[in-house]
C-alpha atoms as a printed R data frame, in Angstrom:
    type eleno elety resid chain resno       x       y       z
1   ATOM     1    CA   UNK     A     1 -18.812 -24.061 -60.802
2   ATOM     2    CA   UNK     A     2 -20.700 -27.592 -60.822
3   ATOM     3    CA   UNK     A     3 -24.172 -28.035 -59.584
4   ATOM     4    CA   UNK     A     4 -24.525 -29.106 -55.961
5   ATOM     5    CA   UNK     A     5 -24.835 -32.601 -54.972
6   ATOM     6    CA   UNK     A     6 -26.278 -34.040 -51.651
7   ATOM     7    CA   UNK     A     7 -22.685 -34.873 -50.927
8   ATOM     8    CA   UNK     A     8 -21.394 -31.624 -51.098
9   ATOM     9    CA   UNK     A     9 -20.559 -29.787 -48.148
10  ATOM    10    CA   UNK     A    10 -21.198 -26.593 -46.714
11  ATOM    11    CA   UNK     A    11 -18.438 -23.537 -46.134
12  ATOM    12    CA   UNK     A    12 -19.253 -20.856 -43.184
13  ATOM    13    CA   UNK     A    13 -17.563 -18.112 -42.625
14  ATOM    14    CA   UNK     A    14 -17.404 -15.853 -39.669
15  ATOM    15    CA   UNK     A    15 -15.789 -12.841 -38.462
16  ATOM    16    CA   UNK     A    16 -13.199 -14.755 -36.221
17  ATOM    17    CA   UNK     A    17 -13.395 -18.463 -38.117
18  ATOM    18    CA   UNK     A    18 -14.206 -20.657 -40.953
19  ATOM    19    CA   UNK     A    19 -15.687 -24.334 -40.562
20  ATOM    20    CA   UNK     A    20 -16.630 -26.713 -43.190
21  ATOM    21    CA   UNK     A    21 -19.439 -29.166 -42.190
22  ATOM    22    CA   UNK     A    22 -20.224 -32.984 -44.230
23  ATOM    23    CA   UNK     A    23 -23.211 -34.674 -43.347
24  ATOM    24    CA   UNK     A    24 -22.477 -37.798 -45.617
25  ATOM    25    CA   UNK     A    25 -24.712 -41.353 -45.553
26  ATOM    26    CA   UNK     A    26 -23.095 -44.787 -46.662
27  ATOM    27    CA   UNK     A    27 -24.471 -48.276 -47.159
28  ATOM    28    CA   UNK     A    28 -23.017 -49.553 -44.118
29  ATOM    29    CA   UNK     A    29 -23.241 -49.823 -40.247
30  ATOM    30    CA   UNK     A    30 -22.570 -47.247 -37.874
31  ATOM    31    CA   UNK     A    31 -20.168 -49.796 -36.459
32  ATOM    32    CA   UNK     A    32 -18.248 -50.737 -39.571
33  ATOM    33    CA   UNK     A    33 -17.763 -47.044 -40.608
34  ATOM    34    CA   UNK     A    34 -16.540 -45.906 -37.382
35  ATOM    35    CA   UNK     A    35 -13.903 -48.890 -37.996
36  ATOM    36    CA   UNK     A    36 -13.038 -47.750 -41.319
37  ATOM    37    CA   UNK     A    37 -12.130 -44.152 -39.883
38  ATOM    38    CA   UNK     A    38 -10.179 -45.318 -36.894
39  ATOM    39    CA   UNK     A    39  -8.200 -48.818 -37.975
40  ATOM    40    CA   UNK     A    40  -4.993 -47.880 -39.046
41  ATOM    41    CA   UNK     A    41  -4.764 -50.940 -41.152
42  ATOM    42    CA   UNK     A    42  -8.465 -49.482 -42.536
43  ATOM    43    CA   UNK     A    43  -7.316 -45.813 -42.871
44  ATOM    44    CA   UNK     A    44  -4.161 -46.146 -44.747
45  ATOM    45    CA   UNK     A    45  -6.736 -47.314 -48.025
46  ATOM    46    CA   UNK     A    46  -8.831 -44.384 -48.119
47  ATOM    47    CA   UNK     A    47  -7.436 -41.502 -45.759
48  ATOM    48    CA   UNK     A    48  -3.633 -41.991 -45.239
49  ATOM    49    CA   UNK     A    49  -1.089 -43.494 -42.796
50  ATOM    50    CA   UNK     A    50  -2.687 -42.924 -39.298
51  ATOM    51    CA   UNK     A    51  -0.105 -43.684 -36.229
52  ATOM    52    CA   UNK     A    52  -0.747 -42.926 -32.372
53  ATOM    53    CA   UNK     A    53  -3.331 -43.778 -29.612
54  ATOM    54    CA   UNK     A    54  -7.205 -43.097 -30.562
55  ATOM    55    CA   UNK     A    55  -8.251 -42.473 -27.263
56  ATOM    56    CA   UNK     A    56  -9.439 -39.356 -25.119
57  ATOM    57    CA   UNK     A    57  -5.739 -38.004 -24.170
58  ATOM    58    CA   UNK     A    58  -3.948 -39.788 -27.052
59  ATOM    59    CA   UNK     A    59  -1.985 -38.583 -30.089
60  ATOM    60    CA   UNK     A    60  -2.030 -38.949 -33.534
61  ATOM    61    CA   UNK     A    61  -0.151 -38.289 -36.357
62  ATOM    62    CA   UNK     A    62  -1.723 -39.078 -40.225
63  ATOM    63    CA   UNK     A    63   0.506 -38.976 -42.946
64  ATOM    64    CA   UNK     A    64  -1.618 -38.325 -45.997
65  ATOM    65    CA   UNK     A    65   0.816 -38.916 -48.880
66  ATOM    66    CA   UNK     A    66   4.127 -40.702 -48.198
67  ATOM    67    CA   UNK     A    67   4.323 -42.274 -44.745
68  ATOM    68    CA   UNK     A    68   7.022 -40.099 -43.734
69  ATOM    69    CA   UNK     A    69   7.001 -38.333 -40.053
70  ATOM    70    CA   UNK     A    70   8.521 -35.520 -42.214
71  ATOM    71    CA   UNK     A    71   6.596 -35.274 -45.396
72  ATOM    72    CA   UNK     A    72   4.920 -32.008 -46.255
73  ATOM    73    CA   UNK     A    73   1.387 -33.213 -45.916
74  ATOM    74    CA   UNK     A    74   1.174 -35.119 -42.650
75  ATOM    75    CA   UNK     A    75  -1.580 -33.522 -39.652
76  ATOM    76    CA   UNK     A    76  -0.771 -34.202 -35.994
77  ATOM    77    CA   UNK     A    77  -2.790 -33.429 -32.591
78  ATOM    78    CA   UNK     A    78  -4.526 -34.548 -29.566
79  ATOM    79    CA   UNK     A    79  -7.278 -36.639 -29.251
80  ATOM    80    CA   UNK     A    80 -10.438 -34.213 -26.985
81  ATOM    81    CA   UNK     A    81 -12.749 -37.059 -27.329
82  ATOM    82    CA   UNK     A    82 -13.358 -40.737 -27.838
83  ATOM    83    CA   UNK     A    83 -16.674 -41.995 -27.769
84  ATOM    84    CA   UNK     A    84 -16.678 -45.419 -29.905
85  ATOM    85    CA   UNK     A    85 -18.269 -46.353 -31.833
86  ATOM    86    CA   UNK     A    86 -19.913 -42.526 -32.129
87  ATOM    87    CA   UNK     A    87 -17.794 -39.416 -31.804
88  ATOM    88    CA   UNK     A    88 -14.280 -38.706 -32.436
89  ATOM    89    CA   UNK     A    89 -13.091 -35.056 -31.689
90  ATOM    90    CA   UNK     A    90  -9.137 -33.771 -32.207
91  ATOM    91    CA   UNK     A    91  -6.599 -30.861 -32.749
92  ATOM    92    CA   UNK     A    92  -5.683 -30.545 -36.040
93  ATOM    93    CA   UNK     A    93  -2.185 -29.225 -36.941
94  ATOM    94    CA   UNK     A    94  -0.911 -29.142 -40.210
95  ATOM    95    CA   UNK     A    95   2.272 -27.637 -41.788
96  ATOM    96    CA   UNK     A    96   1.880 -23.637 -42.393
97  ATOM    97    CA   UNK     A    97  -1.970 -23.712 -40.960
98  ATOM    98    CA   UNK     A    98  -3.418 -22.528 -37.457
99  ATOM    99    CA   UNK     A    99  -4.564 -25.458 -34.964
100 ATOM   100    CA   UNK     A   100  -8.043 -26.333 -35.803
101 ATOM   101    CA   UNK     A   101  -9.987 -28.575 -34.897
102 ATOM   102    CA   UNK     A   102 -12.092 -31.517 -36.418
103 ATOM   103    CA   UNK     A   103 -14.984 -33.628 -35.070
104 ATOM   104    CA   UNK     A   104 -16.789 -36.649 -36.647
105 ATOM   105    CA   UNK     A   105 -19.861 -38.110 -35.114
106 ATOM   106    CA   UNK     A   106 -21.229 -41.433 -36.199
107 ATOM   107    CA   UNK     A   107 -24.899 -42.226 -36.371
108 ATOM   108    CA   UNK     A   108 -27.744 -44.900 -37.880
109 ATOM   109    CA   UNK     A   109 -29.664 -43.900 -40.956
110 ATOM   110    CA   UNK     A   110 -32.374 -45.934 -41.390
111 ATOM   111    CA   UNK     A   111 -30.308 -49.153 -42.816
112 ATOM   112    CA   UNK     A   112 -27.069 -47.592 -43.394
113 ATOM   113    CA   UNK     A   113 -24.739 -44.430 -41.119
114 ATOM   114    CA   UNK     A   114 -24.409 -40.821 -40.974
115 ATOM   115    CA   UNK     A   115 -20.937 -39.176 -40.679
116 ATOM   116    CA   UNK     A   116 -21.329 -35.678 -39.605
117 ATOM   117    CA   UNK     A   117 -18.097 -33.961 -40.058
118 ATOM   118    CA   UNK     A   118 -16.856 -30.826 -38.918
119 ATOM   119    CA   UNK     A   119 -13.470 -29.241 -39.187
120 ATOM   120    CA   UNK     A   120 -13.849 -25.938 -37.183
121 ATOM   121    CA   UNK     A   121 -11.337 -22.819 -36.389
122 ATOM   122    CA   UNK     A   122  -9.930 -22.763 -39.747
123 ATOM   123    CA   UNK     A   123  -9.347 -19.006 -42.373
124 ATOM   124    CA   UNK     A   124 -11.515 -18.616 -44.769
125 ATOM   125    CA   UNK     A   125  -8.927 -19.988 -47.279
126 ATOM   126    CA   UNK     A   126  -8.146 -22.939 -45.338
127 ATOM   127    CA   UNK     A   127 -11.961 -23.688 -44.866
128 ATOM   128    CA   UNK     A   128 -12.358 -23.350 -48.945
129 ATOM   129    CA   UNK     A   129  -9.279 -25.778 -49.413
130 ATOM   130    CA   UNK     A   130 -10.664 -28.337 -47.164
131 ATOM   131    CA   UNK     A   131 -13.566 -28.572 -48.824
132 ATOM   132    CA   UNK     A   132 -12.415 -29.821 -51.474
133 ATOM   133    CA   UNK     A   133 -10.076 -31.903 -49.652
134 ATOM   134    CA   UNK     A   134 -12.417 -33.202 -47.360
135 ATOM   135    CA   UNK     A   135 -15.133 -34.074 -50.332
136 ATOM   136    CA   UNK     A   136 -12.746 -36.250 -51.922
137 ATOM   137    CA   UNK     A   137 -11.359 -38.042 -48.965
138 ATOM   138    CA   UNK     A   138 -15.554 -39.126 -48.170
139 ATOM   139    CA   UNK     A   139 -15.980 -39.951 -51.560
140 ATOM   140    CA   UNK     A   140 -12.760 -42.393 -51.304
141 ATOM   141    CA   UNK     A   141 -14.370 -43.785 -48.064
142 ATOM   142    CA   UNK     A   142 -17.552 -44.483 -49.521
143 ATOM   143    CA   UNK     A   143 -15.485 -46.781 -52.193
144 ATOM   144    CA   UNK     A   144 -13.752 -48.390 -49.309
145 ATOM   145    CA   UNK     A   145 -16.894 -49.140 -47.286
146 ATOM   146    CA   UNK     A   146 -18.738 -50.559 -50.714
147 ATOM   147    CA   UNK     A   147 -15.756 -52.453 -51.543
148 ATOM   148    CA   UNK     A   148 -15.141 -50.232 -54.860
149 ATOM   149    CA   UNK     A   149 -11.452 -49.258 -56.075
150 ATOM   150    CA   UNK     A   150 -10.645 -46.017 -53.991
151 ATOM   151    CA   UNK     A   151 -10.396 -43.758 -56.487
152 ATOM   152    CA   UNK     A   152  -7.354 -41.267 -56.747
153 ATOM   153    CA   UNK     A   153  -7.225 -38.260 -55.378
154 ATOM   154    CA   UNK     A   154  -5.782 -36.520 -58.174
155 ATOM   155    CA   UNK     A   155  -8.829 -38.300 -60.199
156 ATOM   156    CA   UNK     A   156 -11.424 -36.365 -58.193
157 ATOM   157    CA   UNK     A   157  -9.368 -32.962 -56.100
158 ATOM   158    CA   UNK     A   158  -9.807 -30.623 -59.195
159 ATOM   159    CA   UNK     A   159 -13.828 -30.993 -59.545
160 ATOM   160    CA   UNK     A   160 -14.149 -31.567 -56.177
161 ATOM   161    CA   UNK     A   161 -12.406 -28.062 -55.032
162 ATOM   162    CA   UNK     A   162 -14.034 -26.075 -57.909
163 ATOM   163    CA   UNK     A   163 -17.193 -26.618 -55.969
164 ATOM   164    CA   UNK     A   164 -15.846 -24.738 -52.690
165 ATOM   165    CA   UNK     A   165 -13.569 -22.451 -54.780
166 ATOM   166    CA   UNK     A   166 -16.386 -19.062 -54.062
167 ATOM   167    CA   UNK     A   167 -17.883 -20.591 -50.788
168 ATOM   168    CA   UNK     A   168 -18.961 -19.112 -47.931
């Protein structure tokens, strides 16, 4: 397994539920990162196709590899909360997985932002897999918001996952 890194994040589980947690800092503003989650035209660089309404009582649907309502790896759900340019919570269904749910809260750090992110009510497998998953798709925003090549994920998923293959 590879040595931690400040970036990694951490793996709980619990009797009833798994959550992964990412407390992650980039060299921009609060403003601009929140922008780079939520713009479709943003997220489609470094996340995936996102589609719906990003407000409190909206849906969305993000298509993570082909942009294909019918693809295997696309999540959908309901948006709990809207706060811009600071919190963004919503259901999280994806194929063959209970609902969870994920939450990512925006804040200043000294002269750059915070993203706190926490994707909640998931099996312990599930919660293992998204770390991984989840590592890589923060390291591919922090290209996008330093206006680096995004990476591949396919470059970064296998070293990435070792790292939450034991967790918890």
């Amino acid at each position: 397994m590879s040595a931690r890194t400040p970036d990694d994040g951490t793996v709980t589980i619990g009797p009833d539920a798994a959550e992964v947690t990412f407390r992650r800092p980039y060299a921009t503003t609060p403003e601009d990162l929140w922008d780079a989650v939520t713009d479709p035209d943003r997220a489609r660089r470094w996340l995936g196709a996102l589609h719906g309404d990003l407000r409190q009582g909206g849906t969305y649907e993000l298509r993570m590899g082909e942009d294909r309502p019918d693809a295997d790896d696309v999540a959908h759900g309901e948006i709990l909360l809207c706060e811009p340019p600071r919190v963004l919570e919503l259901t999280w269904r994806f194929p063959g997985e209970r609902e969870s749910r994920v939450r990512a809260t925006v804040e200043q750090d000294g002269e750059g932002a915070l993203l706190v992110l926490r994707h909640t009510a998931l099996d312990a497998a599930a919660a293992r897999g998204y770390g991984g998953g989840w590592h890589v798709l923060l390291d591919q925003l922090d290209d996008h918001c330093a206006g680096r090549p995004v990476r591949a994920w396919d470059e970064l998923y296998g070293e990435r996952s070792a790292r939450y293959a034991d967790a918890g």
